[in-house]
C-alpha positions, 0 to 999 in steps of 0.5 A: 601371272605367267601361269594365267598368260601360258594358260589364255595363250594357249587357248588362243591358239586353239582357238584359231585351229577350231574349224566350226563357226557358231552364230545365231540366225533369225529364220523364217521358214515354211510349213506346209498343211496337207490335210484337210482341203480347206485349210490345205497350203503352204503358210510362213512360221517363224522358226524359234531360236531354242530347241533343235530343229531337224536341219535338212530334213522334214517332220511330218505329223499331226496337230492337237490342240489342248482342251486344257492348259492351252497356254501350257503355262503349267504341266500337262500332267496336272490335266491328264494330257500326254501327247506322246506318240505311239510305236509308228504313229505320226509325231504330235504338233502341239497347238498353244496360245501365245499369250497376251504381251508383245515382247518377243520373250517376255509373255503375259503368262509364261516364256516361250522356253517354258511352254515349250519345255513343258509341250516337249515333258508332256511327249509333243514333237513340236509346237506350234505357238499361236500369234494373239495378234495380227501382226509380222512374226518375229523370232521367238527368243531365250528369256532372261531367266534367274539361272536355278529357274533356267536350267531347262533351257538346254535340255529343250529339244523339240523345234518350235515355230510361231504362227500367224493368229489366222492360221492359228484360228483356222486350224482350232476351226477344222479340228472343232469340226472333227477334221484331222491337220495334218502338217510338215515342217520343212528344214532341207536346205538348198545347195547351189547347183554343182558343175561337172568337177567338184573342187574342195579344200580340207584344212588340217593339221600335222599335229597329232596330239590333240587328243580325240580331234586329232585322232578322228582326222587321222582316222579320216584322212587314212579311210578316205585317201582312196576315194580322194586319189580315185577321184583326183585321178579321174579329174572329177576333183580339184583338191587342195589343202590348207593348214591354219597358221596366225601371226604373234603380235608385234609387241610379244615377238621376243616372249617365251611364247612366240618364240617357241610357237613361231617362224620366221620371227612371229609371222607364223604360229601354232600352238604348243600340241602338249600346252606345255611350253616346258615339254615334247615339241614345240608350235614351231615344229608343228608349223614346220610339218604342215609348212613341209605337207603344204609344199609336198602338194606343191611339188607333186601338184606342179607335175600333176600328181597333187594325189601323192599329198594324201599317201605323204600325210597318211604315212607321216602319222604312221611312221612319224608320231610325236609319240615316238618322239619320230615327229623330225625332219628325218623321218619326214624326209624318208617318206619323201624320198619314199615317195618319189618329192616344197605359206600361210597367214590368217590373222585373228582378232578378238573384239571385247564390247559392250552390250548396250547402245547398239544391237548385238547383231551390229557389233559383231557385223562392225567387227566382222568387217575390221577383220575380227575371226569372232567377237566376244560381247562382255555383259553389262551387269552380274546376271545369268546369260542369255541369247543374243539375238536378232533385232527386229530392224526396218529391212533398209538397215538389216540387210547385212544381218545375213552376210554375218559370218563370225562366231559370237558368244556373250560371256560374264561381266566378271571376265570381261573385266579381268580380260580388259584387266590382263590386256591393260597389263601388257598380258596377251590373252589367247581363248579357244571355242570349241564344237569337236564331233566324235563318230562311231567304229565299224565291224568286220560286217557291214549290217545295213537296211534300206528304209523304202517304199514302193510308191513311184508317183512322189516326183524326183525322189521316187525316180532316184530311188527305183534308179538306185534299186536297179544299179546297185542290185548286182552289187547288193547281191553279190555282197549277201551271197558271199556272206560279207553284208546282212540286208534288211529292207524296211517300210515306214507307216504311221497309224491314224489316232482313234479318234479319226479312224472313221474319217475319208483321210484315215480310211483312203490311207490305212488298213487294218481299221487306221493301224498302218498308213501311208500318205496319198500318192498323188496327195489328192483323194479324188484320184488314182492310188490311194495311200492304202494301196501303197501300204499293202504293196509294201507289206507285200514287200516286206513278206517277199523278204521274209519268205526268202530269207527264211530260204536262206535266199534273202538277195531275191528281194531285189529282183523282186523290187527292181521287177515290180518298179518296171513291170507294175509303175503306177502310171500304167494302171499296174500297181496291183496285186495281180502284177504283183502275183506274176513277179512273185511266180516267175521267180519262183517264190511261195505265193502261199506263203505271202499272201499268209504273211499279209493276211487281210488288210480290212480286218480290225487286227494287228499285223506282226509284219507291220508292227514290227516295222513301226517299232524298228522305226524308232532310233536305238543306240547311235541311230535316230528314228527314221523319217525321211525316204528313203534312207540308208543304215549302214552299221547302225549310222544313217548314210547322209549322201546322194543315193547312187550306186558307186557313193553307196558301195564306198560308204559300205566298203569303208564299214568293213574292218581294214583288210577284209573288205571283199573283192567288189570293193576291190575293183578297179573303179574302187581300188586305187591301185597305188602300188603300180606308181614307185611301189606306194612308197613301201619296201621291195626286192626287185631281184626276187619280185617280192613287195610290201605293197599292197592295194585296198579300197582305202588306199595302199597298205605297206605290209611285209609279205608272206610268200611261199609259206615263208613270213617276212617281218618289218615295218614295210616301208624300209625293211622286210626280211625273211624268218622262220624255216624255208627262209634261205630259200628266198633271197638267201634269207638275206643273209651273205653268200657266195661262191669260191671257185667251185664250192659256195658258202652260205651264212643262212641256217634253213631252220626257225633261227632269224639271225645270219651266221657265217660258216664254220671257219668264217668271221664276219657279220653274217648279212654283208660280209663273211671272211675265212679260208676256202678250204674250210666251213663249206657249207654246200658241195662244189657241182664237179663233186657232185658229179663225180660222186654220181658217176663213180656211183653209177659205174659201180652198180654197172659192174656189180650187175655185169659180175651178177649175170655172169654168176647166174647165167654160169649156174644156170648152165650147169643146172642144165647140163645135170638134167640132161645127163640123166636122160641122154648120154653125152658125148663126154660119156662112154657107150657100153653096148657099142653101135647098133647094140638093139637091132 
């Protein structure tokens, strides 16, 4: 019985730490037909509550209606029937009889789930399911199905919508009559309208054992910290943090469990981070933690620095891990001080209730208002589960269904029972509910593509775009010169399908016999551009890139674009390929060699160039298949953001490996030059200029440093010392020195030992003290002996050069003299002749 409360409490905690909310919701939605003219409109659907619809974005593709199977009751591929697309081809909606009951599950011949199941086997993008009837939409609904039949239903990925019976007979008309429907489906979801200063709250935790939750908040708060001061610093933010905490039941204050997990006796709680009540820390500690980083913003918030919130929690999961065992107040006190300088309650209640007598959708919203965080609804019979769902109520008594905010879930009447069993013991039973997220690792280079088109007439969407091309130009192409990105722009088209490729839609909007389309500018083919002067303009885009990087100058693609969006605009008559052929000359690109890249649009061929974009078009890996323009790759993930310069620069700064993001993503618009307030809390020599502190685009780094080719070691935030040769050059490697009278002793060895070593006659540590005699161990000559030693060197080699010229200039004299004796007589020398001997 211990094992089964430690295991339900437990869960209990977790529970209350799950950020996400789960709750079904009934939607009516819109779609709209854009082809052809005489159904064309905006028409309502009722979204089905099974599969996957594309939540804030848009499907656009076409409709076919089965000659066969049109119940789709029974697999397609009995009938020889694949609705399955082809490489750039628009997605199929599949058009399928309701059938004859009308029960919002129950069919006359077939389930809901199961048509579309079989609709998606058979390669269909979404189905469309006809009304029998006129009649209001309803929700089309998960059956209650004998669980070995129903294993399918979690598999049903493709959105479902169910349609009136006229719009449903007016779509068999056209396509009868040879037409071509076209459809969109729309899921954006709106936003309200935001003022000029955002104001955001992250509620988190300390704890960093949690396994791959935790790890991937750490991540965030590490990669995101210099964004959030960025943006806190300029005001264009209000940010505050929050932390979960739930208060012990009165009548378990003094268990095991509330005792370890809680303060202030039961008020606040968390759950043990190893779910182990015998070992490591305690919910307790981890409530004290987030008690001390909620009371750091608080501090720091009263003398308007709140920004300082995110250097102390980035810090505290370095420094401080659990791991380490380093998770104190100690260490977190360090950081504090480091720095420069502190409740919460959300109560939780389970509601356990029976299936019957009133809608699901009522007992959650009872509950909701007694103040339950999530109702759990026990079965009423052994049986597989199914979806609760929404009712069909008179709107006078449904209007709450909207303001229904908590999580449900049914679960087994076997649990419900052994719940109700455990309660009525005096047992406490904690549960935990569980939607976590994982997010892929980036490279060292950022690798991105901008999926785009050159059409300007498709309202704010295409204003943006141009706008965006324009700003981030300079940015993009400093990035590519330097070799840190590697661009690739792509076009997105769609082929029309065989059977109407002889059709006014298909020969308006494609080239090369209905291959590469694009849908109508001004979605009216009477007027202006057609969609196939888009598709061409496109292609010539993309052989503008491809001719270029094939020059190694692949950044030209963006003078090209931006020039083409300004000087060729649709609204002026310019968008031709004689605009097109005056840019591409005045920068000084091979007209040749692009117009052989596009070939000939009317021939019945394929074009590599657009071929290959269709298949590039379709998701590998991680990324999913591009629909929406325009959209940004960035390392292979689709960027999800306003599309403006400065956003679109962070989102690529941060796909660089930490520490080698280039200098544009160092700027003073970027960077958050934290190191310039108390050193961000890392490790410094004032005395010798040197720090640890280093600025990036996430934030500040504490690294110790290399200066003047000398390497320090440490952890950066406490301590960097000096190692290796050279280090008694700065700082005196740290070690002890000092100077008697006229000699200076030194405990620092210049050469690749670390350590400090006091001299040769001294006894001490090395690093604050040596004590000795002064008439030993010196370690450097006094400057008076120096001097004297120069000086006494230099008045010998004086007097030896003075002794030097003398003997010369003696031995040079007499060489003299000797010469001259032979040729005239001296007066030293005796005249035998006498005066005037020859006259």
């Amino acid at each position: 019985m211990s094992q089964e409360k430690l295991r339900f409490f437990t869960l209990s905690f977790l529970l209350i730490l799950s950020p996400a909310l789960c709750r079904f919701v009934v939607e009516k939605n819109n779609l709209k037909v854009t082809s052809p003219d005489s159904i064309k409109g905006v028409y309502e659907c009722a979204i089905g509550n099974f599969g996957v619809p594309q939540y804030g974005g848009t499907l656009v593709g076409t409709v076919a209606y089965p000659k066969s199977n049109q119940k789709a009751c029974k697999s397609y591929n009995d009938f020889d029937i694949s609705f399955k697309s082809k490489p750039g081809g628009l997605p199929t909606f599949v058009l399928i009889d309701r059938g004859g009951s009308i029960l919002p599950f129950a069919q006359l011949d077939c389930f809901f789930t199961l048509k579309a199941w079989i609709a998606q086997q058979a390669g269909a993008a979404a189905i469309l399911v006809a009304d029998n009837k006129a009649e209001p939409l309803i929700t089309m609904d998960t059956p209650e199905e004998d669980k070995s039949d129903a294993d399918y239903l979690q598999n049903i990925t493709i959105p479902s919508a169910l349609i009136t019976k006229s719009l449903g007979d007016s779509i068999k008309s056209a396509l009868s009559g040879g037409d071509m429907v076209n459809m969109k489906l729309d899921w954006t979801e709106s936003v309200p309208h935001p003022d000029e200063r955002v104001e955001y709250e992250l509620w988190t935790n300390s704890n960093d054992q949690c396994g791959k939750k935790c790890d991937t908040q750490i991540e965030f708060l590490k990669n995101f910290k210099g964004a959030a001061q960025i943006l806190e610093k300029g005001g264009h933010t209000q940010f505050t943090p929050h932390y979960i905490t739930w208060y012990c039941p009165e009548a378990f204050t003094l268990s095991k469990q509330c005792k370890s997990q809680c303060i202030n006796h039961g008020r606040y709680c968390a759950p043990d981070p190893e779910q182990d009540f015998t070992k490591g820390y305690d919910g307790k500690d981890v409530v004290v933690q987030n008690l001390r980083q909620a009371c750091v913003y608080r501090v720091m918030n009263e003398t308007g620095k709140p920004w300082v919130w995110w250097d102390y929690v980035t810090d505290f999961a370095i420094r401080c891990p659990m791991k380490d065992k380093k998770y104190t107040k100690e260490c977190a006190d360090e950081i504090i001080k480091s720095l420069g300088e502190y409740n919460a309650s959300l109560p939780c209640c389970d509601i356990i209730s029976s299936s019957a007598n009133c809608f699901f959708t009522l007992k959650a919203w009872i509950a909701q208002q007694a103040g339950a965080a999530a109702i759990l609804v026990a079965d009423n019979k052994a049986e597989p589960l199914i979806t609760m769902d929404t009712p069909e109520e008179d709107k006078s008594d449904a209007d709450y269904l909207q303001n229904i905010t908590i999580p449900s879930a049914l679960i087994t009447k076997s649990l419900g029972d052994s719940i109700k069993s455990a309660l009525s013991g005096g047992d406490m039973v904690n549960m935990k509910l569980d939607w976590t997220e994982s997010v892929p690792h980036p490279d060292e280079r950022v690798e991105y593509e901008l999926w785009t088109n050159s059409n300007d007439q498709c309202g704010k969407k295409c204003d943006t775009q141009i706008e965006f091309l324009k700003n981030f130009k300079g940015a993009a192409q400093i990035l590519e010169k330097g070799g840190h990105t590697q661009f690739t722009p792509h076009y997105i088209t769609w082929y029309c399908p065989e059977a109407f490729t002889l059709s006014k839609q298909c020969k308006s909007q494609c080239i090369n016999h209905g291959r590469y389309c694009a849908p109508d500018p001004e979605q009216d083919f009477t007027k202006g551009y057609d969609g196939k002067d888009v598709v061409v303009q496109n292609l010539r885009q993309a052989c503008v890139y491809r001719v270029m990087n094939e020059t190694g100058k692949p950044w030209v693609w963006w003078d090209y674009v931006t020039d083409f969006a300004i000087r060729c605009p649709m609204k002026d008559k310019k968008y031709t390929k004689e605009c097109a052929d005056e840019i591409i000359k005045s920068l000084d690109i091979d007209l040749k060699k692009v117009d052989k890249c596009i070939g000939d649009p009317d021939a019945d061929v394929e074009n590599p160039v657009l071929k290959a974009e269709q298949e590039s078009q379709i998701g590998k890996g991680a990324r999913g298949d591009v629909t929406i323009l325009p959209t940004l790759v960035v390392n292979n993930r689709q960027y999800r953001g306003k599309l403006e310069k400065g956003a679109v620069l962070k989102a690529m700064c941060s796909g660089f490996e930490e520490s080698t993001e280039p200098a544009i993503c160092l700027t003073e618009d970027l960077n958050t030059n934290e190191c310039l307030e108390n050193n961000g809390g890392c490790w410094q020599d004032k005395a010798a200029n040197i720090t640890a502190c280093r600025d990036t685009f996430r934030g500040r780094l504490c690294e110790c440093p290399t200066v003047q080719g000398v390497k320090f070691s440490g952890d950066g935030y406490t301590h960097c010392k000096a190692s290796g040769a050279l280090h008694c050059g700065i700082n005196n490697g740290g070690c002890w020195r000092e100077t008697r009278g006229s000699y200076t002793y030194s405990a620092c060895v210049d050469d690749h030992s670390n350590g400090c070593k006091c001299p040769l006659g001294f006894k001490g540590d090395g690093v604050k003290s040596c004590e000795g005699s002064n008439k030993v161990g010196t370690t450097k000559l006094s400057w008076s002996f120096l001097w004297f030693l120069i000086i006494a060197v230099g008045v010998a080699g004086l007097s030896g050069y003075a002794a030097y010229k003398y003997r010369i200039r003696r031995y040079m004299d007499a060489e003299i003299r000797g010469i001259m004796a032979q040729y005239m007589p001296l007066e030293s020398q005796p005249n035998p002749r006498g005066p005037h001997m020859d006259i």
